[in-house]
VMD Tcl script that builds the backbone (N, CA, C; Angstrom):
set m [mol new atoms 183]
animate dup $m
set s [atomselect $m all]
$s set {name element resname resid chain x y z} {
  {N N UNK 1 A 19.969 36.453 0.717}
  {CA C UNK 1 A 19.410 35.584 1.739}
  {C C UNK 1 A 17.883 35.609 1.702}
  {N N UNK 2 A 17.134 36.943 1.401}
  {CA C UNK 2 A 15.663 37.149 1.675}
  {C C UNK 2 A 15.542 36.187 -0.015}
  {N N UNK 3 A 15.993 36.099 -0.678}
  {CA C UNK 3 A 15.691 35.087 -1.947}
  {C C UNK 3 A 15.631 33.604 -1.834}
  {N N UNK 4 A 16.106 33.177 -0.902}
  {CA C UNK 4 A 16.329 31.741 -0.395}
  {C C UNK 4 A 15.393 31.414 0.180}
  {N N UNK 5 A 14.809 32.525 1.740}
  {CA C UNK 5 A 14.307 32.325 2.497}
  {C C UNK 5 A 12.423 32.198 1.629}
  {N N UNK 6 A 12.513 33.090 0.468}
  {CA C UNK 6 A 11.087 32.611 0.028}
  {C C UNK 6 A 10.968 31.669 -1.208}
  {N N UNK 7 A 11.956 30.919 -1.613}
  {CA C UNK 7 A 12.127 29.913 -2.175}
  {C C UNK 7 A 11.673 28.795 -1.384}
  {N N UNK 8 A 11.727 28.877 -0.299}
  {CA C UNK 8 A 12.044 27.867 0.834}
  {C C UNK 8 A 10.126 27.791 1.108}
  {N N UNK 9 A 9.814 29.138 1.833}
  {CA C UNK 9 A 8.491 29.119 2.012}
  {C C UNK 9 A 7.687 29.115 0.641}
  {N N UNK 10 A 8.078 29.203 -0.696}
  {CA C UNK 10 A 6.921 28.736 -1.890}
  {C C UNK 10 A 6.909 27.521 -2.005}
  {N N UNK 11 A 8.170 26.913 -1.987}
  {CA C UNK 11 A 8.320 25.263 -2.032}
  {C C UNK 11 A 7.740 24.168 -0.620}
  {N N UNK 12 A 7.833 24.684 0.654}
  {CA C UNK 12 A 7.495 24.552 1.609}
  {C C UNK 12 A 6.181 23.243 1.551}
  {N N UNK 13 A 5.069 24.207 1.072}
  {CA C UNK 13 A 3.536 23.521 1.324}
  {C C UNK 13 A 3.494 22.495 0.530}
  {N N UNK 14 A 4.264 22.382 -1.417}
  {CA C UNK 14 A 4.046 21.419 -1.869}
  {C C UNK 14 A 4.756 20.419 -1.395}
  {N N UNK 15 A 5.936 20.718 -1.073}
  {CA C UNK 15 A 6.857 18.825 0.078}
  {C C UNK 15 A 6.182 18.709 1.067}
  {N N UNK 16 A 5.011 19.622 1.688}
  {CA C UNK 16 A 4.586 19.070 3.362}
  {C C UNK 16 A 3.544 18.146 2.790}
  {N N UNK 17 A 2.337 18.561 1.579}
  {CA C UNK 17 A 1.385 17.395 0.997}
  {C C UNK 17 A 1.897 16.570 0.178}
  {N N UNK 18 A 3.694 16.653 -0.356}
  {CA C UNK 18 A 3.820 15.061 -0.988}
  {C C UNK 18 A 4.340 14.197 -0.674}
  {N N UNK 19 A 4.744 15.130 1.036}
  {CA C UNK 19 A 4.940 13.732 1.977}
  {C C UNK 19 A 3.749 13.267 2.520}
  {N N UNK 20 A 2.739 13.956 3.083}
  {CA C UNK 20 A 1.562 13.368 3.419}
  {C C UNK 20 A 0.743 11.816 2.706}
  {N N UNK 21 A 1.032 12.701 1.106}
  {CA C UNK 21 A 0.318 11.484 0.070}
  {C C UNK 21 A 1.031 10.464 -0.187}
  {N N UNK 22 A 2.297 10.897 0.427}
  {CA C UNK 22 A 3.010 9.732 0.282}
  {C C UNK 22 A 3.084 8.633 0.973}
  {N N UNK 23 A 2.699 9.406 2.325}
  {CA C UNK 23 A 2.431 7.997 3.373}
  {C C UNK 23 A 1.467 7.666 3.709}
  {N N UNK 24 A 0.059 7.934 3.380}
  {CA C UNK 24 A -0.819 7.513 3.070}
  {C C UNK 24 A -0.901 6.711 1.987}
  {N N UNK 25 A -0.559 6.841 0.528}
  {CA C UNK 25 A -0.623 5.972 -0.470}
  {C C UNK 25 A 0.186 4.557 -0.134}
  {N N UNK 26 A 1.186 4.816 0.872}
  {CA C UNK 26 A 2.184 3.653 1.139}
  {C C UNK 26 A 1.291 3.424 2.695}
  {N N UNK 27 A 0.542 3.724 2.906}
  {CA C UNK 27 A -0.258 3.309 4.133}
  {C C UNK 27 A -1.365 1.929 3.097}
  {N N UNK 28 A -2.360 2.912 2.475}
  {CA C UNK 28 A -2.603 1.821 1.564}
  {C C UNK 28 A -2.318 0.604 1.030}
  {N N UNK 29 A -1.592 0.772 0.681}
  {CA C UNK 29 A -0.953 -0.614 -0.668}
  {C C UNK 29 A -0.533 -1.025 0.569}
  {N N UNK 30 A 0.045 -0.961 1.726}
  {CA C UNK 30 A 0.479 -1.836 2.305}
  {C C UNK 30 A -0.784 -2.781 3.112}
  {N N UNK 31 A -1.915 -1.672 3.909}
  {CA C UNK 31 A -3.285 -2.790 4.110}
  {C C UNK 31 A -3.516 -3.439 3.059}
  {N N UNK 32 A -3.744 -3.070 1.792}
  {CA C UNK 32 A -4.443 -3.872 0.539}
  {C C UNK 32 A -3.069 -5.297 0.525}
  {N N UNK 33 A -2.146 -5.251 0.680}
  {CA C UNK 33 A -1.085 -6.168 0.388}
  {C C UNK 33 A -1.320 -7.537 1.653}
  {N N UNK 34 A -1.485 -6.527 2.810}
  {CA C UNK 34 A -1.623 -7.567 3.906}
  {C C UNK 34 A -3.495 -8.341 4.428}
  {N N UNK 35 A -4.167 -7.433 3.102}
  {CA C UNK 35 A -5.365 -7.950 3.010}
  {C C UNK 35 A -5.803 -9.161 2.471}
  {N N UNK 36 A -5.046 -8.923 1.158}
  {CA C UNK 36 A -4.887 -9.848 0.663}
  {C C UNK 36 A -4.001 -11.600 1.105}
  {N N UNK 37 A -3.128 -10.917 1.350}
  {CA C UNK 37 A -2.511 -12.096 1.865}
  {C C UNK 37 A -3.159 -13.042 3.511}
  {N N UNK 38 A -4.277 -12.320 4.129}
  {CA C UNK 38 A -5.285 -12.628 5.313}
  {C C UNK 38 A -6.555 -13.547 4.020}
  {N N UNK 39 A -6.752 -12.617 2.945}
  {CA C UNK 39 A -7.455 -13.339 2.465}
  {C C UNK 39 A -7.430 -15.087 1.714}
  {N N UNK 40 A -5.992 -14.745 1.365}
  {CA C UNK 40 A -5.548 -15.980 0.478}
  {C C UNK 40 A -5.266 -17.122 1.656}
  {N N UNK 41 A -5.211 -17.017 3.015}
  {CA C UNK 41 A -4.859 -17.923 3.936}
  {C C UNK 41 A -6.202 -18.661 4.574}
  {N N UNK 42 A -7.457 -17.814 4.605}
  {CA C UNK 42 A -8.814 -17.979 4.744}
  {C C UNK 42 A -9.026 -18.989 3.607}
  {N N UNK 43 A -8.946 -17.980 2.446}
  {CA C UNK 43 A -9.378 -19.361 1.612}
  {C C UNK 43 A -8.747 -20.637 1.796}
  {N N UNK 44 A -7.311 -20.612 1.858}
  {CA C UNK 44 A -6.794 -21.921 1.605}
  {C C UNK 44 A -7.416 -22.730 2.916}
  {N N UNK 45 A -7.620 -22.603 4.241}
  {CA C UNK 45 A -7.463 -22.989 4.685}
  {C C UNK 45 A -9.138 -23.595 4.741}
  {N N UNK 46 A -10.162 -22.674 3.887}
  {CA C UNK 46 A -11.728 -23.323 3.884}
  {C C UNK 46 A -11.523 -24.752 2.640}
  {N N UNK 47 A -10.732 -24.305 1.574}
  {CA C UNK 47 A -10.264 -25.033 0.952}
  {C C UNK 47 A -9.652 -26.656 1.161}
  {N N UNK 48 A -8.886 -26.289 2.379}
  {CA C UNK 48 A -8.150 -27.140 2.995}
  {C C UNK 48 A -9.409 -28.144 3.812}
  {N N UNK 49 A -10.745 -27.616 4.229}
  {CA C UNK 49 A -11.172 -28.169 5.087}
  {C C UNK 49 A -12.401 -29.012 4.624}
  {N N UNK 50 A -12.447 -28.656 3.003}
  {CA C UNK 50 A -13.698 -28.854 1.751}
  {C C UNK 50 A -12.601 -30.154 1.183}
  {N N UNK 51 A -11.778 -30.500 1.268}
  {CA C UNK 51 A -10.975 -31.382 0.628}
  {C C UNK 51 A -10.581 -30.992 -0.617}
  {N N UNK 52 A -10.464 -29.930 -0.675}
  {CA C UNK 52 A -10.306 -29.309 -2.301}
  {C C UNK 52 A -8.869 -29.122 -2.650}
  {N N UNK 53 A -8.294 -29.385 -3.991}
  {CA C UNK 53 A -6.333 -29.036 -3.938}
  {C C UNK 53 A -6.408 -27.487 -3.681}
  {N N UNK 54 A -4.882 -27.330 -3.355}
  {CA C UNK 54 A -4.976 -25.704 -3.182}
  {C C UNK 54 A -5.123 -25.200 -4.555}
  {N N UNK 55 A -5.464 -23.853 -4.448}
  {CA C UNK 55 A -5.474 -22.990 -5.870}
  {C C UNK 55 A -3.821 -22.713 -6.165}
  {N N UNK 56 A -4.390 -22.789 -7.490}
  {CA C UNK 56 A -2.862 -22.756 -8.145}
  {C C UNK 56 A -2.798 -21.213 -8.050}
  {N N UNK 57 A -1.216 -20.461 -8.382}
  {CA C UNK 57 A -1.166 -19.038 -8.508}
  {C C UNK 57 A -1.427 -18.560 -9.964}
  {N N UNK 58 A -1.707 -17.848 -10.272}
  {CA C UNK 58 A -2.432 -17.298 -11.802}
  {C C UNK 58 A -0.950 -16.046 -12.085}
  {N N UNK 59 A -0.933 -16.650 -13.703}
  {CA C UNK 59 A -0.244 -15.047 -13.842}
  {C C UNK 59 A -0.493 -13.837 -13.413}
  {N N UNK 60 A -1.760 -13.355 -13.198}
  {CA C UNK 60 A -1.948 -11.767 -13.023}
  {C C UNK 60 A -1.822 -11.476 -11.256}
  {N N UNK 61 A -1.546 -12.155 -10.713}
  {CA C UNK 61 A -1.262 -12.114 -9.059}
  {C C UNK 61 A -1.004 -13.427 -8.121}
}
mol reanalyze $m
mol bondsrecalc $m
mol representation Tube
mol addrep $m
């Protein structure tokens, strides 16, 4: 049992920081995702007001 119990506490600290980084990194990408998509609606819509066609979507995004 005392073999488990410090398996438990060596492994412990690295799952408490790769959940941390984990939801932070998925905190991220998710502002950058919904940044983007605030951004692409701005444009279209200055776009929209310049008489310009909308932008087409590009392979890389």
């Amino acid at each position: 049992m005392q073999a488990w119990s410090g398996i438990i506490w060596a492994l412990a600290p690295t799952l408490i920081v790769l959940t941390l980084f984990f939801f932070i990194l998925r905190a991220v990408v998710r502002s950058d995702r919904n940044e983007r998509k605030a951004y692409a609606k701005v444009e279209a819509e200055e776009r929209a007001k310049r008489g310009l066609p909308p932008k087409t979507p590009t392979a890389a995004g």
